[in-house]
N, C-alpha and C positions, 0 to 999 in steps of 0.2 A: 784604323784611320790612316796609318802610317803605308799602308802595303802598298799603293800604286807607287810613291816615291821609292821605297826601298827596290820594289822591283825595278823600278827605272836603273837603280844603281847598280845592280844583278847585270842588267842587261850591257850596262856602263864597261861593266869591267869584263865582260866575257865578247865585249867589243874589241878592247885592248888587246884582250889576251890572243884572240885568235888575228891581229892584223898583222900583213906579212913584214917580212925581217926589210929593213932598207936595203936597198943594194947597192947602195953608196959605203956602204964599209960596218962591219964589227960594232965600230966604236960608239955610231949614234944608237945602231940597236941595245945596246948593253947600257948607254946612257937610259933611254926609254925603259927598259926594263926594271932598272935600279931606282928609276921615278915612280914608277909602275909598282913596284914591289911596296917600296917606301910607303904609295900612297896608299895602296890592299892594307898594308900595316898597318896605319894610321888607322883608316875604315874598322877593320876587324877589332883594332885595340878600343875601337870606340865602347862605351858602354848606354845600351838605347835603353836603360831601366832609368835614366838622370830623366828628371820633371822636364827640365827646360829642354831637353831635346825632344821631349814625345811632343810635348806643345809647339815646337816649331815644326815639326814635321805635321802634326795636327794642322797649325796652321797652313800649311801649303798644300796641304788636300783639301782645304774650304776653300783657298782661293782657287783653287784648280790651276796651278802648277804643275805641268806637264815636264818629267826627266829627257830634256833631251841637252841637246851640247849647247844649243843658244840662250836656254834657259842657265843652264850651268853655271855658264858664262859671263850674264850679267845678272845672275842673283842678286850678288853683292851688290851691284851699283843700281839695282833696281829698289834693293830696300833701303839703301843712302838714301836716295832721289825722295821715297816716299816717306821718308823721315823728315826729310828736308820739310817738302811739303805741309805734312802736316804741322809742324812745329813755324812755319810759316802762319798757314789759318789759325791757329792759337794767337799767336802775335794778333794778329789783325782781330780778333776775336776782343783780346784783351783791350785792347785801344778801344773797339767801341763800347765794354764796360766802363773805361775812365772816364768816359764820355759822358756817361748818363752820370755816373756818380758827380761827377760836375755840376749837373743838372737839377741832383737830388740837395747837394751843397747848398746850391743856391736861393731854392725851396724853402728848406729849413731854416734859412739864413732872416728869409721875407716872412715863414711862417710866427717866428719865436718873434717878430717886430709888433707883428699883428697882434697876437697873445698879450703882450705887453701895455699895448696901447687900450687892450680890452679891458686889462686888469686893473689895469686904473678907471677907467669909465666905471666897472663895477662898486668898485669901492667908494668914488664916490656918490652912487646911487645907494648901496646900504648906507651910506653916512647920511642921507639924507630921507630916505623911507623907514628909518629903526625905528620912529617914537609910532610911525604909523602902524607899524604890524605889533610895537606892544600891546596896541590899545586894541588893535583885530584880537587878537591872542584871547585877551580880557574880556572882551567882547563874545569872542567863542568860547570859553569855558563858561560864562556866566549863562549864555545858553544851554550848554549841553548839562549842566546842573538843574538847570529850569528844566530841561527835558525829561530829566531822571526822575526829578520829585514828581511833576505831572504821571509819569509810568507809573510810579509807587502809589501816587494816590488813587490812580484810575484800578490798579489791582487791589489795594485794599477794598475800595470803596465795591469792587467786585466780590471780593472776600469775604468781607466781614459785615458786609449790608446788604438784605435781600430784598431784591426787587416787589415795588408797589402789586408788581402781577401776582407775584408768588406768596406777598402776604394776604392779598384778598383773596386767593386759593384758602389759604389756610381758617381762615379765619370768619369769612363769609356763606354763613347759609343757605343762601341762593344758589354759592358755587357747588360743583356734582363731588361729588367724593371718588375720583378717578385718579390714573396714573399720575398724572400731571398735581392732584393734593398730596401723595406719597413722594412724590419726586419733590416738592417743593418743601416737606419735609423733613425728607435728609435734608438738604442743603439747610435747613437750620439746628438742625442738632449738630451739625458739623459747621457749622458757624460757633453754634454753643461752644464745641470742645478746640475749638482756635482760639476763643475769647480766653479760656483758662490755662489756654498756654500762653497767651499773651501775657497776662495777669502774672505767671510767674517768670516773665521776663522782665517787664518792664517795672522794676521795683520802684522808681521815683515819684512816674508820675501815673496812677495806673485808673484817673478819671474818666480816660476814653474807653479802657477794658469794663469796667462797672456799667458808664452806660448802655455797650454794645449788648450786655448779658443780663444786666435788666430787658432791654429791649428784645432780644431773641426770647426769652424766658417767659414774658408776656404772648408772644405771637405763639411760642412751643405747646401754652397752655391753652391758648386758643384753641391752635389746632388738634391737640389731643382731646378736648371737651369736646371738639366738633365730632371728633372720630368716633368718642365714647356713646356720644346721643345716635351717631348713625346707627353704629353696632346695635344697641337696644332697640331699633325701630326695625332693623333688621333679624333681630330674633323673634319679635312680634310676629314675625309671616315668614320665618322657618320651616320650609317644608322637611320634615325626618325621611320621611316613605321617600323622597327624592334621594337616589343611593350616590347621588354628585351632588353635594353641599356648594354652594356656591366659594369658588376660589379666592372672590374678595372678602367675604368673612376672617377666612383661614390669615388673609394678608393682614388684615386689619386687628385682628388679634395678637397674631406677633408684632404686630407695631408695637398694639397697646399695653403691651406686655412687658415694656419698659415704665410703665405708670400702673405697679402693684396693686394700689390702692381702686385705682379704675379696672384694671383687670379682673378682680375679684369682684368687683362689683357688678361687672357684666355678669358673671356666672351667677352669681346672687341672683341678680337679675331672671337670667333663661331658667336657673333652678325651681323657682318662686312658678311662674310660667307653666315650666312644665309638671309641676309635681301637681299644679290644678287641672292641667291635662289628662294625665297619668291618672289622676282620683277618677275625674270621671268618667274617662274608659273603663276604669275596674270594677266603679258601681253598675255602669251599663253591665258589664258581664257579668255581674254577680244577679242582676235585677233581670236580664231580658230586655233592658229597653238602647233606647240609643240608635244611631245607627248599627247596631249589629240586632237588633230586635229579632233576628230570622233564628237566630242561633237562641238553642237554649239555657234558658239562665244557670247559673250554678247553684244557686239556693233554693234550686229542685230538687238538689240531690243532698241536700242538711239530713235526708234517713239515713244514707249511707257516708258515714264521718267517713272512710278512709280517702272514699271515692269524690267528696268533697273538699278536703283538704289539699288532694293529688290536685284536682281542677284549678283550686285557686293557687297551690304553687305553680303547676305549668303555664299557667295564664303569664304569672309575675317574673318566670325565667322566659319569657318568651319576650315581654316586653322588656325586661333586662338586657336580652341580646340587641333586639332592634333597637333600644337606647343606644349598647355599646355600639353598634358597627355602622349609626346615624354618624353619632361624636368621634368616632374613632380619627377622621380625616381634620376634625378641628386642633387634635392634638400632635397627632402622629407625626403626621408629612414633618410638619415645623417644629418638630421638641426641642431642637439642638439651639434653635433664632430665642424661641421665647424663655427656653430655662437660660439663655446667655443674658436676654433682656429682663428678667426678675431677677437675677444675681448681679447684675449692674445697677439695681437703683433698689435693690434691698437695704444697701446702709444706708440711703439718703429718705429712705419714707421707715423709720423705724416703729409705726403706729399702723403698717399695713398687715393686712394678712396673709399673711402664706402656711405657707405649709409646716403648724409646730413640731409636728412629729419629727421630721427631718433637720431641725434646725437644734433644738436639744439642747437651749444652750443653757448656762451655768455662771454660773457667778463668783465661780472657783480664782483665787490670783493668778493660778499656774497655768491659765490658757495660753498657747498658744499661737502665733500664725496661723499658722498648719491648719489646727483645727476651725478656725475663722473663715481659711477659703474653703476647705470641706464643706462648714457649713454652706456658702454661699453656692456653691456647684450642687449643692443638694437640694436647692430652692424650689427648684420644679423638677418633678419628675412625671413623664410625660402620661406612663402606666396610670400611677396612683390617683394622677389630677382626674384622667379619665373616670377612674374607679369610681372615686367620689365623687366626679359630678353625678353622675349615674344613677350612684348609692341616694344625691341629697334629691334627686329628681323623683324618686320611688318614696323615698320618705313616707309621705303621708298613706302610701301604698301599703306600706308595711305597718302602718300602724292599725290602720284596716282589717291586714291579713292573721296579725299577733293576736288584737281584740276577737276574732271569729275562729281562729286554730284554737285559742284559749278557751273559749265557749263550748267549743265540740270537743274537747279532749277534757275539760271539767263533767260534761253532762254523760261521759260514757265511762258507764260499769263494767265492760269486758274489759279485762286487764291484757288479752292477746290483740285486740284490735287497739289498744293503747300502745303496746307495746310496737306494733306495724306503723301506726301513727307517727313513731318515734324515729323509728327506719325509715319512713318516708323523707320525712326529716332530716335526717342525717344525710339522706342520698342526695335530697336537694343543694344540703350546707357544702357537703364537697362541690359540686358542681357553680355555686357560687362563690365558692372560695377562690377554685381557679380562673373565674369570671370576673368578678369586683375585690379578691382580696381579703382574707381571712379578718380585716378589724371592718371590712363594709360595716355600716349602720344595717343593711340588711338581711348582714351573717352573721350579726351579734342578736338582731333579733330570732334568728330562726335557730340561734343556740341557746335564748333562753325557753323561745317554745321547747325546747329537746326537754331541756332541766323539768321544763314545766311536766310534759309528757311523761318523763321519767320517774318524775316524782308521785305524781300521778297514780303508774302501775305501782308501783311500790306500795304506794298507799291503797292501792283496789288490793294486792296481793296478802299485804300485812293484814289487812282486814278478814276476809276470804279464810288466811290459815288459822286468825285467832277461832272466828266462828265454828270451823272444821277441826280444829283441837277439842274445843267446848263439846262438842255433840259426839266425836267419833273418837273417843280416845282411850276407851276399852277395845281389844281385838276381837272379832270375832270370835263363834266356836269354830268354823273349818279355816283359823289360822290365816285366812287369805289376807293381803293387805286393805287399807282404809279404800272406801270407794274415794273420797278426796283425792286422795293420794293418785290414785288411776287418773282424776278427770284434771290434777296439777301436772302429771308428768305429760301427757299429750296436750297442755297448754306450752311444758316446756317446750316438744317437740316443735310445736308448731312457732313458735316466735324464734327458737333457733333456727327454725328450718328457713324463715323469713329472713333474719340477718345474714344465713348463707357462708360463702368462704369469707365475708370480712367482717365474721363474730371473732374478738381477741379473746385471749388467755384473762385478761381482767373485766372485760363484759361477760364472758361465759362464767367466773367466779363471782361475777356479781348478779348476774341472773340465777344462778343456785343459791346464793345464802338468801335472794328474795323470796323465792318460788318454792325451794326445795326444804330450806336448810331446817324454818320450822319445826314440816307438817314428818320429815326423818327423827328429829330430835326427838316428836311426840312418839314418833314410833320405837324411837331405840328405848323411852322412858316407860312405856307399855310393855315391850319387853326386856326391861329387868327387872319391870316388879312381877311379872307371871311366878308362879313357885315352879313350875315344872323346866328345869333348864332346857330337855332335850324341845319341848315346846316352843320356850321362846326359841332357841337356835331355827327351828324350821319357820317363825314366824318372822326374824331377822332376813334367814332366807331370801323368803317368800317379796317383801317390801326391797328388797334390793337385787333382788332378779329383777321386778316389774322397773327398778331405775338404770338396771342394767341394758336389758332391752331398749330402753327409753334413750339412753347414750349411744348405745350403739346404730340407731338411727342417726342419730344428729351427728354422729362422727363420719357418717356419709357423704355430709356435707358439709360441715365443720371440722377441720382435723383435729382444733383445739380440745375437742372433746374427745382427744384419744387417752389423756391423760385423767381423768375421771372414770371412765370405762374403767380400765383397768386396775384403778381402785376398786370399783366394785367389783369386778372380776376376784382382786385379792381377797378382801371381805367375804367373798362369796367362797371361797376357797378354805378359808378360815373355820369359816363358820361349818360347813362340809368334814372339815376335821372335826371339829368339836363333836358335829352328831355321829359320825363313825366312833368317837372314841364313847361318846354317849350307850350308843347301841352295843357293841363292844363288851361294856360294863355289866349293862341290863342283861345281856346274854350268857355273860360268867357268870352274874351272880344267879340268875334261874335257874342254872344247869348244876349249879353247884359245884361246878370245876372251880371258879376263883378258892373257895371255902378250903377245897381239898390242896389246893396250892399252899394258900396261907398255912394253913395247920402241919401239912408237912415240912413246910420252910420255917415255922418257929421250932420242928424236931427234928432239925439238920443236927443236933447236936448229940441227940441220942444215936443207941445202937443199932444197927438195922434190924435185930428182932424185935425191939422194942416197936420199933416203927411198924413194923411187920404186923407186930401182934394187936396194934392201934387198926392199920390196916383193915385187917382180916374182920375187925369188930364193926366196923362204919364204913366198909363198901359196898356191902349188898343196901342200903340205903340210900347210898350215895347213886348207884346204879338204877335204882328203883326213881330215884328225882331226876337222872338223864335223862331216863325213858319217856317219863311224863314231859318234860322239859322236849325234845325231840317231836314227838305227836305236831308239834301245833306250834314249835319254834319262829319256821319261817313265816308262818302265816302271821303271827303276830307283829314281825318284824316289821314285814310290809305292811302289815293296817296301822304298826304306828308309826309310819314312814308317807300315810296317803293322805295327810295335810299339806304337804310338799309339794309344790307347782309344778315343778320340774319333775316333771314323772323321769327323764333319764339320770335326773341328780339323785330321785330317790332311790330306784334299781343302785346305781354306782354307791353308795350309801351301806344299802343291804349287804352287798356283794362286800364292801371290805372288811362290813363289823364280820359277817360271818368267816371272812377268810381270817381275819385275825382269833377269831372264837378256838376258828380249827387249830390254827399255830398252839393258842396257849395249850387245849384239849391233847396236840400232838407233845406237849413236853411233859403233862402229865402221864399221859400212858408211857415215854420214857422212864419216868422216874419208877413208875410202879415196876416198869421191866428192870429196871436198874437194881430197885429192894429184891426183888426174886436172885437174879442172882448174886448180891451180895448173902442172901441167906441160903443158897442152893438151896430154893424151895422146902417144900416137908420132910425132915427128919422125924426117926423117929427115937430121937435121943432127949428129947422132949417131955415135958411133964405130959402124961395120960391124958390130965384133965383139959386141956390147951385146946381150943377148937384149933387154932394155928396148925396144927399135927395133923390136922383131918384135913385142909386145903394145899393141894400141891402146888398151887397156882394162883397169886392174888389175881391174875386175869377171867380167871373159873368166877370171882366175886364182879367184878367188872370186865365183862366184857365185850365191851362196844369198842369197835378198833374208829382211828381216823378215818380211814374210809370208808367208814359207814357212817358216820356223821357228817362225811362233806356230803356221803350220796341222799342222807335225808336231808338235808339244809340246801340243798342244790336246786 
């Protein structure tokens, strides 16, 4: 900003310097010069970093202050002059503010007279309006009081009193039973429950609370008796087969569902209804007649009990379903409204009925809370109410079915088409167990037909094995088991085969000791009084092979029965023993090898020539009873082995008495080799007369080796 003046001052001084010398003498130039010098001095010594000189120089380049020598010149007196100046227009500036402040003086002077002259007018105007705005004052608040009570009463009387419309709703039979009777409704149950909070507010005077709740209480009972007679006129013409129940039913139920007493007695009601329904749809289909008269009747089929029993139970599951899944939407949708609305007014009607089973209650001191609202939240349960309406709807249905399953399971003497009867039965009870609930009236009865059924075969069974002990209780002569026995075990077969894989470990235990356990006992007591052991063994056998067989079927299909199997399997194994060791005996003792054992093993103590000489007296007779004994050994074995069922039990049989025959056979001829040379055979140091001295060889007296015995017994 500064550079055009400083240049001017450049240009200043190299003006100076280059102007020629006077020529009037030395002494003005040398004066000039020493001014000159002086003033460069001055200049140079200046410092242009000082604030107020860059701003003056700033200044004189905005005004555009041109370096030349007539500016120079009158700088000075140019910025006097406009100092003057200005400080001149201040002055005159000033004056005409005194001026107005004068103005303003005087203003204030008239304004504060005026204020004054007001201030008193005022006052005496409140001095003389004060009694009047008390009495406005008094006047207003005695209205805006009037105004409040008027609000109060206009909302009460909204509140706590229900409109002339809204009671001829409730109350009036002409009127329709629509939104507008529900809606009118709450609003008095909720008037109700206002009045009872009122009541416990207003402790003093609490006449208006009494009449309000008598009066709603009257109008409440109206309306709920209105609701209750619709309900029953509307069950009257109940379409079931219609799979959408009508919505206002459903509503009208959870209403009434806070009046226990009426609740129940609706369902009473529709129970009663339909159980006369239900009968005589049943008798139509038991009879042929009816609207289903195209179809035929079931008590066509009373020749074939099983096939009749099945008929009228699927008839009665069938209309059990279509009962559930008619009722299902009367409960279901709404369980949560109506079990809220029975456990709300359960302690206030303590003579109604609901539901005992859930409620359980007790007379104990030690109750507490706790268990009170349990009870109360348990009041309805939506499942069970269903169950049992169902169950009470079928009622007379089942009393029907009980009296006519009872009849054909009393008049039938096969104890396998009883026992199927029973399984029929059973398959049903599951199936409505998970349908109506293991205590339905309907699954108690079709669990004592079970009992009945069961009791039944038991009693056809016990009868049956005492007869078949009486007449068959000598064995045969060809050892075979009892014909009974044969025609009970494929009764077993078959009635397990019928219960299938959900026969238990205590039904297949109880089906044996019914069926089984008898007509065995007789047999095991036939044979242990036979005299002949190896006898009875194969006639023990023989009756429990044919039970073995028999399990081993039904363990096909029953696993349960893998544990009875294999009892008889052991038994049978047992008894296998016994006859090998039987045979065994019989074949030592014919051959005369046991004899020769025992006799030599009481003369372990003697000498071997004594032995010897025993020997040498009783082998050649001993060998003489092999021989014959050998001829006609095996055959014997086998023919008294061919009472035996199991022809491979009996070969297996033969084959180990005789290999055990061989063993013992094989330790006698040891023994005999053993005496030979304990005595180095015939000496002849011997007495003369000694046959012993003649025989070099007790084998020369006997000599049938092992291997010739196994090759004739083979």
């Amino acid at each position: 900003m500064t550079t055009p003046y400083l240049s001017g001052l450049d240009g200043f001084a190299s003006s100076n310097l280059e102007s020629p010398i006077d020529s009037h003498g030395e002494t003005v130039s040398s004066r000039r010069n020493n001014a000159l010098s002086t003033k460069l001095t001055s200049v140079l010594s200046t410092s242009y970093v000082d604030h107020e000189i860059r701003d003056a120089l700033r200044l004189l380049d905005v005004r555009g202050v041109h370096n030349d020598e007539e500016t120079r010149r009158n700088l000075k007196l140019n910025a006097q002059r406009e100092v003057i100046d200005c400080n001149a227009k201040i002055v005159d500036d000033f004056g005409q503010i005194a001026e107005q402040l004068r103005r303003v003086g005087s203003l204030l002077s008239t304004l504060d007279a005026t204020c004054s002259s007001m201030r008193q007018h005022i006052i005496a105007a409140k001095q003389e309006s004060a009694p009047v705005l008390e009495e406005a004052r008094t006047l207003i608040s005695r209205k805006q009081e009037t105004e409040t009570r008027q609000v109060l009463l206009d909302a009460f009387n909204a509140h706590f009193l229900l409109s002339p419309a809204d009671a001829k709703i409730l109350t009036s039979s002409a009127e329709p039973l629509d939104d507008r009777f529900f809606t009118a409704l709450t609003r008095a149950k909720t008037i109700y429950r206002d009045c009872e909070v009122l009541l416990g507010y207003d402790g003093e005077n609490q006449r208006l609370g009494l009449e309000l709740m008598e009066q709603t209480t009257r109008t409440l009972d109206a309306g709920f008796k209105k609701l209750y007679n619709w309900i029953q006129l509307e069950f009257k013409t109940l379409d079931l087969e219609d799979p959408h129940i009508s919505t206002a039913i459903r509503r009208a139920l959870t209403v009434l569902s806070e009046r226990p007493t009426l609740f129940h007695n609706c369902l009473d009601f529709f129970a009663e209804a339909r159980q006369s329904t239900l009968a005589e749809a049943f008798q139509a289909a038991l009879t042929g007649t009816g609207p289903a008269a195209h179809r035929k009747a079931i008590e066509f089929l009373t020749h074939e009990p099983l096939r009749y029993v099945g008929d009228m139970l699927a008839w009665v599951h069938s209309a059990a379903v279509s009962e559930n899944e008619a009722l299902e939407g009367l409960f279901i949708a709404d369980a949560d409204e109506i079990s809220r609305g029975l456990a709300s007014k359960a302690g206030s009607e303590p003579w109604a009925r609901i539901d005992r089973g859930a409620r359980n209650t007790s007379n104990d001191d030690d109750d507490d809370d706790d268990d009170d609202d349990e009870q109360l939240e348990s009041v309805f349960d939506p499942r069970k109410a269903l169950a049992d309406l169902v169950s009470r709807n079928l009622a007379v249905v089942c009393e029907t079915l009980q009296s006519r399953i009872d009849l054909s399971v009393s008049s039938t003497g096969d104890p396998v088409l009883t026992y199927k009867t029973f399984n029929l039965l059973d398959f049903y009870r599951g199936i409505f167990d998970k349908l109506l609930g293991s205590e339905s009236a309907l699954c108690k009865a079709i669990r004592n037909l079970q009992s009945s059924a069961l009791s039944q075969f038991e009693a056809i069974m016990a009868e049956e094995t005492a007869a078949a002990i009486a007449t068959e209780i000598e064995p045969s002569s060809d050892l075979s088991p009892p014909a009974y026995l044969a025609t009970v075990l494929r009764q077993f077969s078959e009635v397990a085969r019928a219960r299938g894989p959900q026969l238990t470990e205590s039904e297949l235990e109880r089906l044996f000791n019914c069926m089984l356990m008898g007509i065995l006992t007789a047999c095991a007591d036939s044979a242990a009084q036979m005299p002949d052991a190896r006898e009875s063994n194969i006639y023990r056998i023989n009756y429990v092979t044919a039970l073995k067989a028999t399990m081993a079927t039904v363990s096909a299909q029953a696993p349960v029965a893998q544990a009875p199997l294999e009892r008889a399997g052991l038994e049978i194994r047992s008894l296998r023993d016994e006859l090998v060791k039987a045979l065994t005996t019989l074949l030592l003792d014919d051959s005369g090898v046991r004899d020769l054992l025992q006799e030599l093993d009481t003369r372990r103590s003697q000498d071997a020539r004594t032995r010897r000489a025993w020997l040498v007296t009783n082998l050649d007779g001993a060998a003489q009873r092999l021989d014959d004994f050998l001829s006609s050994a095996l055959m014997d074995a086998q023919d008294g082995m061919k009472n035996l069922l199991d022809r491979t039990l009996a070969k297996d049989v033969v084959s180990e008495a005789v290999e055990k025959f061989c063993a013992e056979f094989d330790e006698l001829e040891g023994i005999l080799d053993m005496v030979d040379v304990e005595t180095g055979g015939a000496d002849g140091e011997g007495s003369a007369g000694h046959a012993s001295d003649q025989v070099a060889s007790l084998r020369q007296l006997y000599p049938r080796t092992g291997a010739e015995v196994r090759a004739l017994l083979s």
